[in-house]
N, C-alpha and C positions, 0 to 999 in steps of 0.2 A: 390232256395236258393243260394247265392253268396259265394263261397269256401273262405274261412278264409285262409292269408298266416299264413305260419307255425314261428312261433318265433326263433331267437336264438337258445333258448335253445333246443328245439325241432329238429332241424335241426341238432346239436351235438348230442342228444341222437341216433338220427336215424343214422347218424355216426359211434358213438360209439357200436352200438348196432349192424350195419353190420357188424364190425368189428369184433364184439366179436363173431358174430354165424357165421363167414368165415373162420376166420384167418387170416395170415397175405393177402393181397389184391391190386391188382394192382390201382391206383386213377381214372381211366379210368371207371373201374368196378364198384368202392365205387359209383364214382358219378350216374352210372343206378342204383345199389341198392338206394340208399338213394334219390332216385328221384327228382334231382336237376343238372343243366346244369352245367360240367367240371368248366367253367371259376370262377361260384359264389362258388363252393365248394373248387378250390385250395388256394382262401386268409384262411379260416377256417379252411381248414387243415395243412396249415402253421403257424397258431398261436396255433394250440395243439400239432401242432411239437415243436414249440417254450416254449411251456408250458413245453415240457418232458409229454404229455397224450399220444401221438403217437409217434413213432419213426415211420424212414424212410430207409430200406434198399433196396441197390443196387446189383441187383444180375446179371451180365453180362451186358445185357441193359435194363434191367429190373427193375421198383422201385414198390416196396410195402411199405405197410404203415401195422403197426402191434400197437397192444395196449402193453402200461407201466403198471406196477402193480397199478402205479397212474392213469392211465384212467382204470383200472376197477374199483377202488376205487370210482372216479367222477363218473362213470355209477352204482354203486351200490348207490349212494348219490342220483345221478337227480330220478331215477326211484321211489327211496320212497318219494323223494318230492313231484313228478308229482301224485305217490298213494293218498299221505298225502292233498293234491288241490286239489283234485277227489271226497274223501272220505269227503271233505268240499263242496263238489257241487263249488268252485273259478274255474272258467275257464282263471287262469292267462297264466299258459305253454300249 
């Protein structure tokens, strides 16, 4: 059976959802949790930083990435969508 890539949205949830059962997270780290190569995950998490879903802090030389009341929001959203397309047998996300 030929492995299906993972969508978008799917790729954010798994993101988001490292994040939220870590804490705040080095990008280094994010990207072995969320099992995706450093280079494809830093455009994606520059645009949830950019969003305001992640923030970025700098702690010596140190950067973690930490979630916004707004990305738990978005992660409490995608997660009942993805329930809600499951519970429909849709294999969109």
């Amino acid at each position: 059976m030929k492995k299906q890539k993972r969508t978008r949205i799917e790729i954010v949830i798994d993101i988001l959802e490292n994040i939220a059962s870590q804490g705040p997270i080095v990008p280094t780290r994010l990207a072995t949790s969320a099992n995706m190569p450093y280079d494809r995950l830093l455009p994606i998490v520059e645009d949830l930083v950019d969003k305001k879903i992640l923030t970025l802090r700098e702690e010596g030389r140190s950067r973690y990435l930490e979630m916004t009341q707004k990305g738990y929001k978005l992660l409490r959203e995608l997660k009942r969508l993805r329930k809600l397309l499951r519970d429909f047998e849709l294999d969109i996300i």
